[in-house]
C-alpha positions as CSV (number, residue, x, y, z in Angstrom):
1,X,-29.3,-1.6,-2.9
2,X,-26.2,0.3,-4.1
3,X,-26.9,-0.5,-7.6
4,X,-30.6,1.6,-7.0
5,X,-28.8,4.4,-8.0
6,X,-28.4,3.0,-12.0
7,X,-31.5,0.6,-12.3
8,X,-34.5,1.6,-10.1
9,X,-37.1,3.8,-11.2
10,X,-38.8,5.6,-13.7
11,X,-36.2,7.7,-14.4
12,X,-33.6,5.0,-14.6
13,X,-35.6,3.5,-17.7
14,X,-32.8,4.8,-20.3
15,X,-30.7,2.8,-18.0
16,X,-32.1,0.1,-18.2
17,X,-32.5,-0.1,-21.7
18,X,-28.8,0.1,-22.1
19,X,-28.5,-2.8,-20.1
20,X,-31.3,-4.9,-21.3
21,X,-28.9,-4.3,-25.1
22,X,-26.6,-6.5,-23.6
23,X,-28.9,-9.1,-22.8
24,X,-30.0,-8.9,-19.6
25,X,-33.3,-9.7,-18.2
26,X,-35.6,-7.8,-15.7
27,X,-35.1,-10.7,-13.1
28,X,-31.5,-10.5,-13.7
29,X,-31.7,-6.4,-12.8
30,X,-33.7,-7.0,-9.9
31,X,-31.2,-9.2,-8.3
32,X,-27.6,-7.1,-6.2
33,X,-24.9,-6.5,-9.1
34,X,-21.8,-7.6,-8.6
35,X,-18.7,-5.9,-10.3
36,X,-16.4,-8.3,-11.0
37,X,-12.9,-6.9,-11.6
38,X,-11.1,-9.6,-13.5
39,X,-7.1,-9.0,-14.7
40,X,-6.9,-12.1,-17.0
41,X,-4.6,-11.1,-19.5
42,X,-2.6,-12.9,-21.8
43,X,1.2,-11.8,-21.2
44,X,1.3,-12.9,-17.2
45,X,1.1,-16.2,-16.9
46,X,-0.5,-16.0,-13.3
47,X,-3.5,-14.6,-15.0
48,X,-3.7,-16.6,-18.3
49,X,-6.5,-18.8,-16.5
50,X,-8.4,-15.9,-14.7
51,X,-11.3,-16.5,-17.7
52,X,-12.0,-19.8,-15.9
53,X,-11.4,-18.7,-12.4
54,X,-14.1,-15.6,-13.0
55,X,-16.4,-17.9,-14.6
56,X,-16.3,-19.9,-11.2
57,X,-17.0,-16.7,-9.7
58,X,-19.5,-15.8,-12.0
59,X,-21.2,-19.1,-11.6
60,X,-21.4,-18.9,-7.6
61,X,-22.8,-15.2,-7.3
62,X,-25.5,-16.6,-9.8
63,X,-26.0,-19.4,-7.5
64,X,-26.4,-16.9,-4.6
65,X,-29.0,-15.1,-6.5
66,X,-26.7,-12.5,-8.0
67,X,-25.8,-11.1,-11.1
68,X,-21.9,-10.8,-12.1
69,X,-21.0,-8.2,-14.5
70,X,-17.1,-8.2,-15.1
71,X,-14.7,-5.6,-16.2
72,X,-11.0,-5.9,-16.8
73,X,-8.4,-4.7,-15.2
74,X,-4.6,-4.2,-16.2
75,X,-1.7,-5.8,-14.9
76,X,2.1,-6.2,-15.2
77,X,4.3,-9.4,-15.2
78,X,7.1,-8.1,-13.3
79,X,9.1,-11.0,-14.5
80,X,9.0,-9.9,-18.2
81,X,9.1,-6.2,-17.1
82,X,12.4,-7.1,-15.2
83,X,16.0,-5.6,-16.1
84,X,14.6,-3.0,-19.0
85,X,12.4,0.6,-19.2
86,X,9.2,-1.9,-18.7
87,X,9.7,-2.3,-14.8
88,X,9.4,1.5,-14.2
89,X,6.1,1.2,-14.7
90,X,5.6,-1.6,-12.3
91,X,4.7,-0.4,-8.9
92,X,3.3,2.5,-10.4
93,X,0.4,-0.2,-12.3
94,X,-0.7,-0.3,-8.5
95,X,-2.1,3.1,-8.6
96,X,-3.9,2.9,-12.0
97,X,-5.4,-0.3,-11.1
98,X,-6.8,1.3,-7.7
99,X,-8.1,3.7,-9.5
100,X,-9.7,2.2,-12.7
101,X,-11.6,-0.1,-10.1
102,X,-12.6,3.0,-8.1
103,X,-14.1,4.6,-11.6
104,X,-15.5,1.7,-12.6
105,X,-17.2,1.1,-9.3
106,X,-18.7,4.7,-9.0
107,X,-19.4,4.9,-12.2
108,X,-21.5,2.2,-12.3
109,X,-22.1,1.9,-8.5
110,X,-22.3,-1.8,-8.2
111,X,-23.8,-3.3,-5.1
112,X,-20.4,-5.8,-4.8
113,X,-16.9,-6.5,-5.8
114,X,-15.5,-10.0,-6.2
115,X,-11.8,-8.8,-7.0
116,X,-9.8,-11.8,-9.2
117,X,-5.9,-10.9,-9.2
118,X,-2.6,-12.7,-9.0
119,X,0.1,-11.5,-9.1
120,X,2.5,-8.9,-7.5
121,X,0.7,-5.3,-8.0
122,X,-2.8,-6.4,-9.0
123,X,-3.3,-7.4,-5.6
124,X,-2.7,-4.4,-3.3
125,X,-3.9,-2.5,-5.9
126,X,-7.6,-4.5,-5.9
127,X,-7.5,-4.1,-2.2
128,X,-6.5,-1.0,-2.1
129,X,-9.9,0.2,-4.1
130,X,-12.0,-2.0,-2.1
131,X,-10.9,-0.3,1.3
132,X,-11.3,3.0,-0.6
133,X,-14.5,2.5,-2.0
134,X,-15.8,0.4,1.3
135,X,-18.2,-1.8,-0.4
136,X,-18.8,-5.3,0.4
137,X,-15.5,-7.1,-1.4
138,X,-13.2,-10.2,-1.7
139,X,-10.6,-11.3,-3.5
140,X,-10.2,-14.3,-5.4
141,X,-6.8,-15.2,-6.6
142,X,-6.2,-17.4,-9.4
143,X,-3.6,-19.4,-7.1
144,X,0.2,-20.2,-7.2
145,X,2.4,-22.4,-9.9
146,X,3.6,-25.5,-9.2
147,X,7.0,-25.7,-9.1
148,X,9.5,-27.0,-11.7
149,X,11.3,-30.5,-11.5
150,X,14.5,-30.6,-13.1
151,X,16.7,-34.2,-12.7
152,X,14.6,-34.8,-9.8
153,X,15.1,-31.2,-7.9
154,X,12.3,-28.5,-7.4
155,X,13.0,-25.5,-9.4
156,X,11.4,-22.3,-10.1
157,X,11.7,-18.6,-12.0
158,X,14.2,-18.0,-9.8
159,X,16.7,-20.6,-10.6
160,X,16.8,-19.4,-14.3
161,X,17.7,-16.0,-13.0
162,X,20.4,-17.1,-11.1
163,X,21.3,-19.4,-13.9
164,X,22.1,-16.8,-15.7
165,X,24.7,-15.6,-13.4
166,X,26.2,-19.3,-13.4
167,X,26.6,-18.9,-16.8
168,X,29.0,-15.7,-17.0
169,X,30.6,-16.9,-14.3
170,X,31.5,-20.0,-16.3
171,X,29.9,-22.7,-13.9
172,X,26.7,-23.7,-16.4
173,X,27.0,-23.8,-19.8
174,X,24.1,-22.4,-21.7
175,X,22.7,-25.5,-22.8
176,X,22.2,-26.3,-19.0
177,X,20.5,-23.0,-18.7
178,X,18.2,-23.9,-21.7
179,X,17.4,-26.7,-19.5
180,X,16.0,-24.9,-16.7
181,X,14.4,-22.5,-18.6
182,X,12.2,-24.8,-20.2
183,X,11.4,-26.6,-17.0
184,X,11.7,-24.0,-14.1
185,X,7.6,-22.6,-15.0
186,X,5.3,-25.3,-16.0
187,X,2.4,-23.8,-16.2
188,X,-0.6,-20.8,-15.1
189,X,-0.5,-19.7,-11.5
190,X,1.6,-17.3,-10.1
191,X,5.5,-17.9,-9.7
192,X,5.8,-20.9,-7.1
193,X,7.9,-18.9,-4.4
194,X,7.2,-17.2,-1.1
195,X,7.6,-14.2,-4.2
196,X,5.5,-10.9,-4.4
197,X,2.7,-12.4,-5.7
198,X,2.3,-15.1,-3.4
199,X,3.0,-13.0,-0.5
200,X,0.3,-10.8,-0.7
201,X,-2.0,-13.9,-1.9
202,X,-1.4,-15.5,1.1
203,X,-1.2,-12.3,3.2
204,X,-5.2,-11.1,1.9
205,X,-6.1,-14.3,3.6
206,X,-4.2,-13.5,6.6
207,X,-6.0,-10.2,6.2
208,X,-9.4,-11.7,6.2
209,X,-10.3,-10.3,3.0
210,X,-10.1,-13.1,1.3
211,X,-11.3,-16.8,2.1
212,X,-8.8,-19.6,3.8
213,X,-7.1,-21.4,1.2
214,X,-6.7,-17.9,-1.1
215,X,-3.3,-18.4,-0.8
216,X,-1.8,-21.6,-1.5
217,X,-4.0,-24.1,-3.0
218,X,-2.3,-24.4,-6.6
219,X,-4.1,-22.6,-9.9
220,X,-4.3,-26.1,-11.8
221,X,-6.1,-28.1,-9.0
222,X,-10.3,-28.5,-8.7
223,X,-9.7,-27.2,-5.4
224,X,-8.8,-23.5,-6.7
225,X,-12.4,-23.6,-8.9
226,X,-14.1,-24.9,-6.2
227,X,-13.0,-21.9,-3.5
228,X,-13.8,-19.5,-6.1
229,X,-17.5,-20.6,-6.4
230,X,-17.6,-20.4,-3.2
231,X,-16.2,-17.1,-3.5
232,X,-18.6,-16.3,-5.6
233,X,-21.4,-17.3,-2.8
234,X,-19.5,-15.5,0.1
235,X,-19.5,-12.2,-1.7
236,X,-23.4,-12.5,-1.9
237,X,-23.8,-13.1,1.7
238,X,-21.1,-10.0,2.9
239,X,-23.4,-7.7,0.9
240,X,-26.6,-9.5,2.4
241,X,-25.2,-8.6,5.6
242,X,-23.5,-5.5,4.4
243,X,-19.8,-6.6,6.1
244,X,-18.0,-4.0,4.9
245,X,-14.2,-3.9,3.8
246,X,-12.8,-1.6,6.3
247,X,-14.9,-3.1,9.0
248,X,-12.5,-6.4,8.1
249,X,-9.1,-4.9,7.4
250,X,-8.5,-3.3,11.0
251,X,-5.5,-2.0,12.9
252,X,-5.3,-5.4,14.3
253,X,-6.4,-7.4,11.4
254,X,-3.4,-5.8,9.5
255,X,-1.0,-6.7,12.7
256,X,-2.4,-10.6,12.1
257,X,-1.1,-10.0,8.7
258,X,2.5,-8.8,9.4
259,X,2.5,-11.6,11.9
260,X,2.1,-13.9,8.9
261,X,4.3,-12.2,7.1
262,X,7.2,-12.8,9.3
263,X,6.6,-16.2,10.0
264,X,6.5,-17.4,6.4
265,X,9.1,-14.8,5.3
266,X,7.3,-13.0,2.7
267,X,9.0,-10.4,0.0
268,X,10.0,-7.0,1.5
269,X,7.4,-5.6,-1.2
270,X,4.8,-6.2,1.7
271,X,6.6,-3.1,3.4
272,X,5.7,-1.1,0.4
273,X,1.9,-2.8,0.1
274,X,1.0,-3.1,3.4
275,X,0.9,0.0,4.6
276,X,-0.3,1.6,1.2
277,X,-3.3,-0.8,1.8
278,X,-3.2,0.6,5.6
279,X,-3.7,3.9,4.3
280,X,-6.8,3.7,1.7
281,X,-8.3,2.6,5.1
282,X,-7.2,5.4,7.5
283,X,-5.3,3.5,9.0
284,X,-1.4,4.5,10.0
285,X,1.5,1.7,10.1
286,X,4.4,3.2,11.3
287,X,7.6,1.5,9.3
288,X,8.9,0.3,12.7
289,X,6.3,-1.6,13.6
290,X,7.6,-4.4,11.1
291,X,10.5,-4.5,13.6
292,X,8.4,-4.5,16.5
293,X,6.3,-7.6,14.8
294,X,9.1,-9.1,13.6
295,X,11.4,-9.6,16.6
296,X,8.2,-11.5,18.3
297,X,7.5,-13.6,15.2
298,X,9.7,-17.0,15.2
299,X,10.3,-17.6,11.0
300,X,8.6,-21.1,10.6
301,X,7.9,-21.5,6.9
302,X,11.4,-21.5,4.7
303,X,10.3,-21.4,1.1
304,X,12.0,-20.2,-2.2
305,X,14.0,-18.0,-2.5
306,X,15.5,-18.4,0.9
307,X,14.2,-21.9,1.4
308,X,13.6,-25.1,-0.4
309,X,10.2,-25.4,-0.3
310,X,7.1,-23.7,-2.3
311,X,3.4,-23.3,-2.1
312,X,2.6,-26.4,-2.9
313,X,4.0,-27.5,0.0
314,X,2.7,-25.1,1.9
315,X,-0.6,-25.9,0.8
316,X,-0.2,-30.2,1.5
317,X,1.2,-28.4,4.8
318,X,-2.3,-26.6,5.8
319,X,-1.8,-23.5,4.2
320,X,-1.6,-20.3,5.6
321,X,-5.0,-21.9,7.8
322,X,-2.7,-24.1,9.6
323,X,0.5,-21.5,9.9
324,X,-2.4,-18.9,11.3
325,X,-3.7,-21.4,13.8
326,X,-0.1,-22.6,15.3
327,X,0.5,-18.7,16.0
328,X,-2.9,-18.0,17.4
329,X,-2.0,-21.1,19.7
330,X,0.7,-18.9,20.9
331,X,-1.0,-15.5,21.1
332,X,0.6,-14.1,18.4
333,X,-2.8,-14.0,16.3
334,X,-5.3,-11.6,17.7
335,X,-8.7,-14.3,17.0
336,X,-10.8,-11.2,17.2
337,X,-11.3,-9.5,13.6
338,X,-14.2,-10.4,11.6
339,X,-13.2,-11.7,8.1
340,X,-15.0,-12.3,5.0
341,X,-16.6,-15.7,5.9
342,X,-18.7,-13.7,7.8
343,X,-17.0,-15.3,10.9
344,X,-14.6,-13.8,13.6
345,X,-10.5,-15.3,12.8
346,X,-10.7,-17.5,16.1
347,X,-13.6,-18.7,14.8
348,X,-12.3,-19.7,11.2
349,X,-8.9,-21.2,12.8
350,X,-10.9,-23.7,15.3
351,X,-9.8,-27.4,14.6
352,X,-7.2,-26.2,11.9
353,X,-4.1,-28.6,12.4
354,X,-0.4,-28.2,10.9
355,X,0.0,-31.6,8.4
356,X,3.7,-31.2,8.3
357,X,5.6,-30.0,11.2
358,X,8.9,-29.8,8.7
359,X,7.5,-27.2,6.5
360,X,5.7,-25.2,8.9
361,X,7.0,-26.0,12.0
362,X,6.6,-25.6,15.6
363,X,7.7,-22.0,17.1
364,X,9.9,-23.9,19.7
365,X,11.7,-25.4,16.7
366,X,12.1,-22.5,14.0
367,X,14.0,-22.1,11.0
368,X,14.6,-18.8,12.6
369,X,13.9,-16.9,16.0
370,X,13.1,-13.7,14.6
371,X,10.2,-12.6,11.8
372,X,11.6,-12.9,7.5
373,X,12.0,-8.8,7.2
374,X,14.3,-6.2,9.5
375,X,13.9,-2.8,9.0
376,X,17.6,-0.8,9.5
377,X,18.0,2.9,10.2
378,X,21.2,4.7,10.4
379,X,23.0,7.5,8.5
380,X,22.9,6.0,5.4
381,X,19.0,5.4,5.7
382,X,17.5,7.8,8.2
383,X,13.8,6.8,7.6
384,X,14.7,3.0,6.6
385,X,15.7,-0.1,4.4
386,X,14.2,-3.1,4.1
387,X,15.8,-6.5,3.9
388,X,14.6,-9.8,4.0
389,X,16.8,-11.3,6.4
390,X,15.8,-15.3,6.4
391,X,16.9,-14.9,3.0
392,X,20.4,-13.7,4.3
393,X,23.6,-16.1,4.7
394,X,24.9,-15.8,8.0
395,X,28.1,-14.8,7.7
396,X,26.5,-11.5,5.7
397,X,24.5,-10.5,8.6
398,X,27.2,-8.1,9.9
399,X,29.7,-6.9,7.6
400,X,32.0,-3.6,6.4
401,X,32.4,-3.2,2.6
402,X,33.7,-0.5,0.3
403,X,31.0,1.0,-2.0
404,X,31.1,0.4,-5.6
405,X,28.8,2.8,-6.7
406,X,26.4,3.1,-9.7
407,X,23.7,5.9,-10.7
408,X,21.7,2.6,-13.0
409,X,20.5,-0.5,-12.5
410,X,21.8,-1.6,-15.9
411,X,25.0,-0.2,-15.1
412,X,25.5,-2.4,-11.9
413,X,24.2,-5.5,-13.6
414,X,27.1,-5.0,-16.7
415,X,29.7,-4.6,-13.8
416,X,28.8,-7.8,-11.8
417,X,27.9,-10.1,-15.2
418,X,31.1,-8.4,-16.3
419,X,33.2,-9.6,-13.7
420,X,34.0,-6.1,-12.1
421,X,32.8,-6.9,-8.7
422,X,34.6,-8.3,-6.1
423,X,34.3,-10.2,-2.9
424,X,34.2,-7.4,0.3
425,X,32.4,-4.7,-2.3
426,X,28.9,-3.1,-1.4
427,X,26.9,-2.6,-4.6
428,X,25.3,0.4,-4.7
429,X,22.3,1.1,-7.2
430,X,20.8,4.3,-6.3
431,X,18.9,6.9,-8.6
432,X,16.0,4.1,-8.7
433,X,13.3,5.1,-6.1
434,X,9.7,6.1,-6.8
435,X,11.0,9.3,-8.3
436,X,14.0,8.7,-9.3
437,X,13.4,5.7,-11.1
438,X,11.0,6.6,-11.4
439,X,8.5,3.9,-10.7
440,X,11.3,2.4,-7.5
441,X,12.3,-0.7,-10.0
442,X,12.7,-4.3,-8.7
443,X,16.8,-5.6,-9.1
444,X,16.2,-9.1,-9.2
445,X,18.9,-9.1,-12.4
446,X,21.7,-8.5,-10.4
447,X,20.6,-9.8,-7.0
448,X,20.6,-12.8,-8.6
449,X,23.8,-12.7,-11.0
450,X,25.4,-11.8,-7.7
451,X,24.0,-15.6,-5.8
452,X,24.8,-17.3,-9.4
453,X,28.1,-16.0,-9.9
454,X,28.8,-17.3,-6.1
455,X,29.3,-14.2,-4.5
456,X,26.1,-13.6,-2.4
457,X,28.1,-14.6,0.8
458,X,30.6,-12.2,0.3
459,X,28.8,-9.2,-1.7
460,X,25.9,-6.7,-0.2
461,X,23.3,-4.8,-2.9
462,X,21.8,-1.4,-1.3
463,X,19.7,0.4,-3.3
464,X,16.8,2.6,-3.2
465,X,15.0,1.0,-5.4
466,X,13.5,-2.5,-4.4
467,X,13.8,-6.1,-4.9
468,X,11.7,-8.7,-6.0
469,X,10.5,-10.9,-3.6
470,X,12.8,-13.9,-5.3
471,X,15.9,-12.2,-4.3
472,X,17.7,-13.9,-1.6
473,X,21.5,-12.5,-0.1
474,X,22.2,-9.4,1.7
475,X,19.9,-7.3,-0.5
476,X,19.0,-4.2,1.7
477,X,16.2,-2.1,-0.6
478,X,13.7,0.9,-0.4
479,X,16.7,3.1,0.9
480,X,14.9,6.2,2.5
481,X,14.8,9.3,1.8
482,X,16.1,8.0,-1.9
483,X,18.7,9.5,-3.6
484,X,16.6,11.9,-6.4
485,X,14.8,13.1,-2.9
486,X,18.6,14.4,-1.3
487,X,18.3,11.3,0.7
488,X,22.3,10.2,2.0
489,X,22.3,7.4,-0.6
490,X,23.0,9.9,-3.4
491,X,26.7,11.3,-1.5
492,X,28.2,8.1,-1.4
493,X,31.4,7.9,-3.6
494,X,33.7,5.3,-4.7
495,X,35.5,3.2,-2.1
496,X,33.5,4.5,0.9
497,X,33.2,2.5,4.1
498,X,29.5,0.9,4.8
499,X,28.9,-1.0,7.6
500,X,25.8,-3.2,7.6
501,X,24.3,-5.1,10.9
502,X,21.4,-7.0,10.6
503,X,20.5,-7.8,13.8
504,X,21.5,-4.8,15.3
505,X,19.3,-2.9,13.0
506,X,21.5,0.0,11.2
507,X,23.2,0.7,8.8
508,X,25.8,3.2,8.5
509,X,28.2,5.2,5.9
510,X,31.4,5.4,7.4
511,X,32.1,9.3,6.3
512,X,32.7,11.4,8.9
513,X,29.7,14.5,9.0
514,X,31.9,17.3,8.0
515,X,32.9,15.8,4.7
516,X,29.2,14.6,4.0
517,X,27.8,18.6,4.9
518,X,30.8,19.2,2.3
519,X,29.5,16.8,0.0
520,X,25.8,17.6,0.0
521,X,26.8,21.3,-0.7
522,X,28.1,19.8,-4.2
523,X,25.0,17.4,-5.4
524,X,22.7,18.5,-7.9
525,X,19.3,16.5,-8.7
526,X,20.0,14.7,-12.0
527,X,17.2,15.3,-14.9
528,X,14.8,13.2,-14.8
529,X,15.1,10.0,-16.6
530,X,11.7,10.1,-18.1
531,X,9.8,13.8,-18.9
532,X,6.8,13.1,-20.4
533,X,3.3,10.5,-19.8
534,X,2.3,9.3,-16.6
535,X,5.7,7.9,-15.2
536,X,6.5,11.1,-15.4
537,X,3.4,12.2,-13.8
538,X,3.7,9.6,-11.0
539,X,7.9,11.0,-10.3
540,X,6.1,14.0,-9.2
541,X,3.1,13.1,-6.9
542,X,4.7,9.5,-5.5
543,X,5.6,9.5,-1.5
544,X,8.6,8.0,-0.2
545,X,9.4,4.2,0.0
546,X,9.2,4.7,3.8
547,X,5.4,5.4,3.1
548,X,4.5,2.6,1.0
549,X,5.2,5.0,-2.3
550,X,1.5,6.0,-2.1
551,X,0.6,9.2,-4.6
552,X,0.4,12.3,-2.2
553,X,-3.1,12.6,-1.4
């Protein structure tokens, strides 16, 4: 056993004395040791629970003959973090938390890891450590909210954002808003949506490294305690049988997961995590190959932002069980990969049925023909931008717009809640990428005054920073190479010409090359917006958006 290496041996007795001062027995050392990485904290309310959940866990490895021995690990509600300094420091948590879990894990070389996140960072950064550190692993999420009810409708975090926009724009008052705020989260789990948090939920089941139902069965039901005992159990058996992470999470295991991802229109974030997670394994994931997926992928599952429905639905629907199974019908799912039941993915989907054909339905009948995401390239964004185009009205999906440009987040949110923006105008936000941002901050602020004032069928948002996976309109993010790197973003000026077409895959800055050669002879890198402690640190190792905004190895 791994764990040899801290416990076994004459030499190890100081060890074990340090151990046994904690409380545990000889038998208990004898048995694998199984880290167990738990991010329960108490300011993100998808991981207020995660005590219970990780005593599940803890209660099935002991079942299995194990003993758990849990750490904690930090996380970020990027809800709370939104629209301030605090969401800098958001997608860079996913780095930290890789590699706290990769100290913690060699420094006390555990035998295991039964990985308990939830929301949006914690959960590429968990799997990121376990395909880095290729131990036996799983994850084990604390599971989604349930959705909000409100005068009989379904309502969620996003709905207060956009509420807000409703407000200034004079068509809620704020005691209506104070009605939706205290409704729209009910309770622990993460935010109900097809969001970041559920995405990648949903997708580390798609993934295999994580057990079917990981994804949608809700935090508050039995269901969710049950699946992580059991989680607990499975992790016992992968390290019996030594089935190792990367031996899971293969080239084609990770194309069965940007399958999923377009059928049940996940957040563009998955562009940034997916192939970050792709890379701890040695694997490469070319940006276009979420086109390539995603033009074969029908878009069968239409939940908040862009639809109606959430993951409770999804969950009385089958889960992501039943959406896997009605694309491996169709030979879009490669049945091959072995996944963390121990069992091949054709062998986990046999008998798995769809309970409601209107939430996830049939691909002959699809909310739409093509996958959730697009990738567009052009002038304006040689190596890419993402957009989430199920989330798109149609009348958006080709249209010319003058840039309104702004060097802030903040600023552009003061000029749309402000009334300075105008139907026809293509925000620009740019100066927020990975190092620029620094940290590539989430715009859901004024993505989502821009659908509450009314406007997100006439206004498009570019930036090169992102969006989080509740923003719904033509909201085209990770702009590449971003403007701090001399990428074209950072020459656009005031009043410019921007043509966007989603289906056709581009996007282009109507300038004509002579002026922009004139132009970039004129920029100068601004200072950088923060100069000291580790956001600063991560600005100057952090890789493009293009490539998942991993740290340069």
């Amino acid at each position: 056993m791994r764990s040899d290496l801290m416990k076994t041996g004459v030499e190890k007795s100081p060890h074990r004395s340090l151990m046994k001062a904690m409380g545990y027995t000889e038998e208990e050392l004898q048995r694998p040791l199984i880290g167990v990485a738990n991010a329960k904290n108490e300011i993100i309310p998808g991981h207020i629970h995660l005590d219970k959940i990780s005593e599940a866990v803890k209660a099935g490895i002991r079942m299995a003959g194990g003993t758990p021995i849990e750490f904690g690990v930090i996380g970020v509600c990027d809800g709370i973090a939104m629209h301030h300094v605090g969401m800098k420091y958001s997608l860079a948590s996913r780095e930290l938390i890789a590699d706290s879990i990769e100290v913690m894990a060699m420094a006390h070389p555990f035998d295991g890891l039964a990985l308990i996140p939830n929301c949006d960072k914690i959960i590429p950064g968990m799997i990121m450590a376990a395909l880095r550190l290729n131990i036996p692993a799983l994850v084990i999420s604390g599971g989604p909210m349930l959705a909000g009810r409100l005068q009989n409708r379904a309502i969620d975090l996003i709905t207060v954002f956009e509420g807000v926009g409703a407000v200034k724009a004079g068509k809620m008052t704020e005691a209506e808003l104070k009605e939706i705020e205290d409704a729209a989260c009910p309770g622990c789990g993460s935010c109900a949506g097809m969001f970041t948090a559920n995405s990648m939920n949903c997708l580390s089941e798609a993934l295999g490294l994580a057990l079917p139902g990981n994804g949608a069965i809700p935090a508050i039901s039995a269901a969710r305690y049950r699946l992580a005992k059991q989680g607990g159990r499975q992790i016992m058996e992968l390290v019996r049988r030594q089935i190792l992470p990367r031996q899971i999470a293969t080239l084609t295991a990770f194309q069965n997961a940007m399958t999923v991802d377009m059928a049940l229109g996940c957040s563009t974030n998955t562009v940034l995590h997916i192939p970050a997670m792709a890379h701890e394994a040695g694997i490469d994931l070319p940006l276009d190959l979420f086109n390539t997926i995603s033009e074969k992928t029908p878009h069968i599952c239409s939940l908040s932002p862009g639809g109606m429905y959430h993951l409770e639905d999804l969950h009385r629907a089958g889960g992501v069980p039943a959406v896997m199974a009605r694309l491996w019908q169709a030979g879009l799912i490669n049945g091959e990969p072995l996944t963390a039941t121990g069992k091949t993915m054709a062998e986990n989907l046999a008998g798995v049925r769809v309970l409601d054909d209107e939430i996830i339905r049939s691909l002959d009948h699809p909310y739409h023909t093509q996958g959730g995401i697009a990738i567009l390239k052009g002038n304006l964004a040689p190596e890419g931008g993402v957009v989430k185009q199920s989330a798109v009205d149609p009348q958006m999906l080709v249209r010319e717009g003058r840039a309104r440009v702004f060097d802030s987040e903040e600023e552009a949110a003061n000029a749309i809640l402000g009334g300075a923006i105008h139907p026809g105008d293509v925000v620009i936000i740019r100066y927020e990428g990975p190092k620029g941002g620094p940290g590539m901050r989430e715009m859901l602020t004024p993505t989502a005054a821009i659908a509450g004032m009314g406007l997100d069928k006439e206004v498009a948002l570019l930036t090169d920073g992102r969006f989080s996976g509740g923003t719904r309109g033509a909201a085209i993010g990770h702009i590449s190479p971003e403007a701090a790197a001399g990428g074209p973003i950072g020459l656009i000026q005031e009043g410019d010409a921007i043509l966007i077409d989603i289906p056709g895959k581009t996007l282009t800055l109507k300038v004509d090359e002579t002026e922009l050669v004139r132009r970039r002879a004129q920029w100068k890198l601004p200072e950088p917006k923060i100069k000291h402690g580790y956001a600063y640190r991560y600005s100057r190792q952090v890789t493009s958006g293009s490539q998942g905004a991993v740290l340069q190895d």
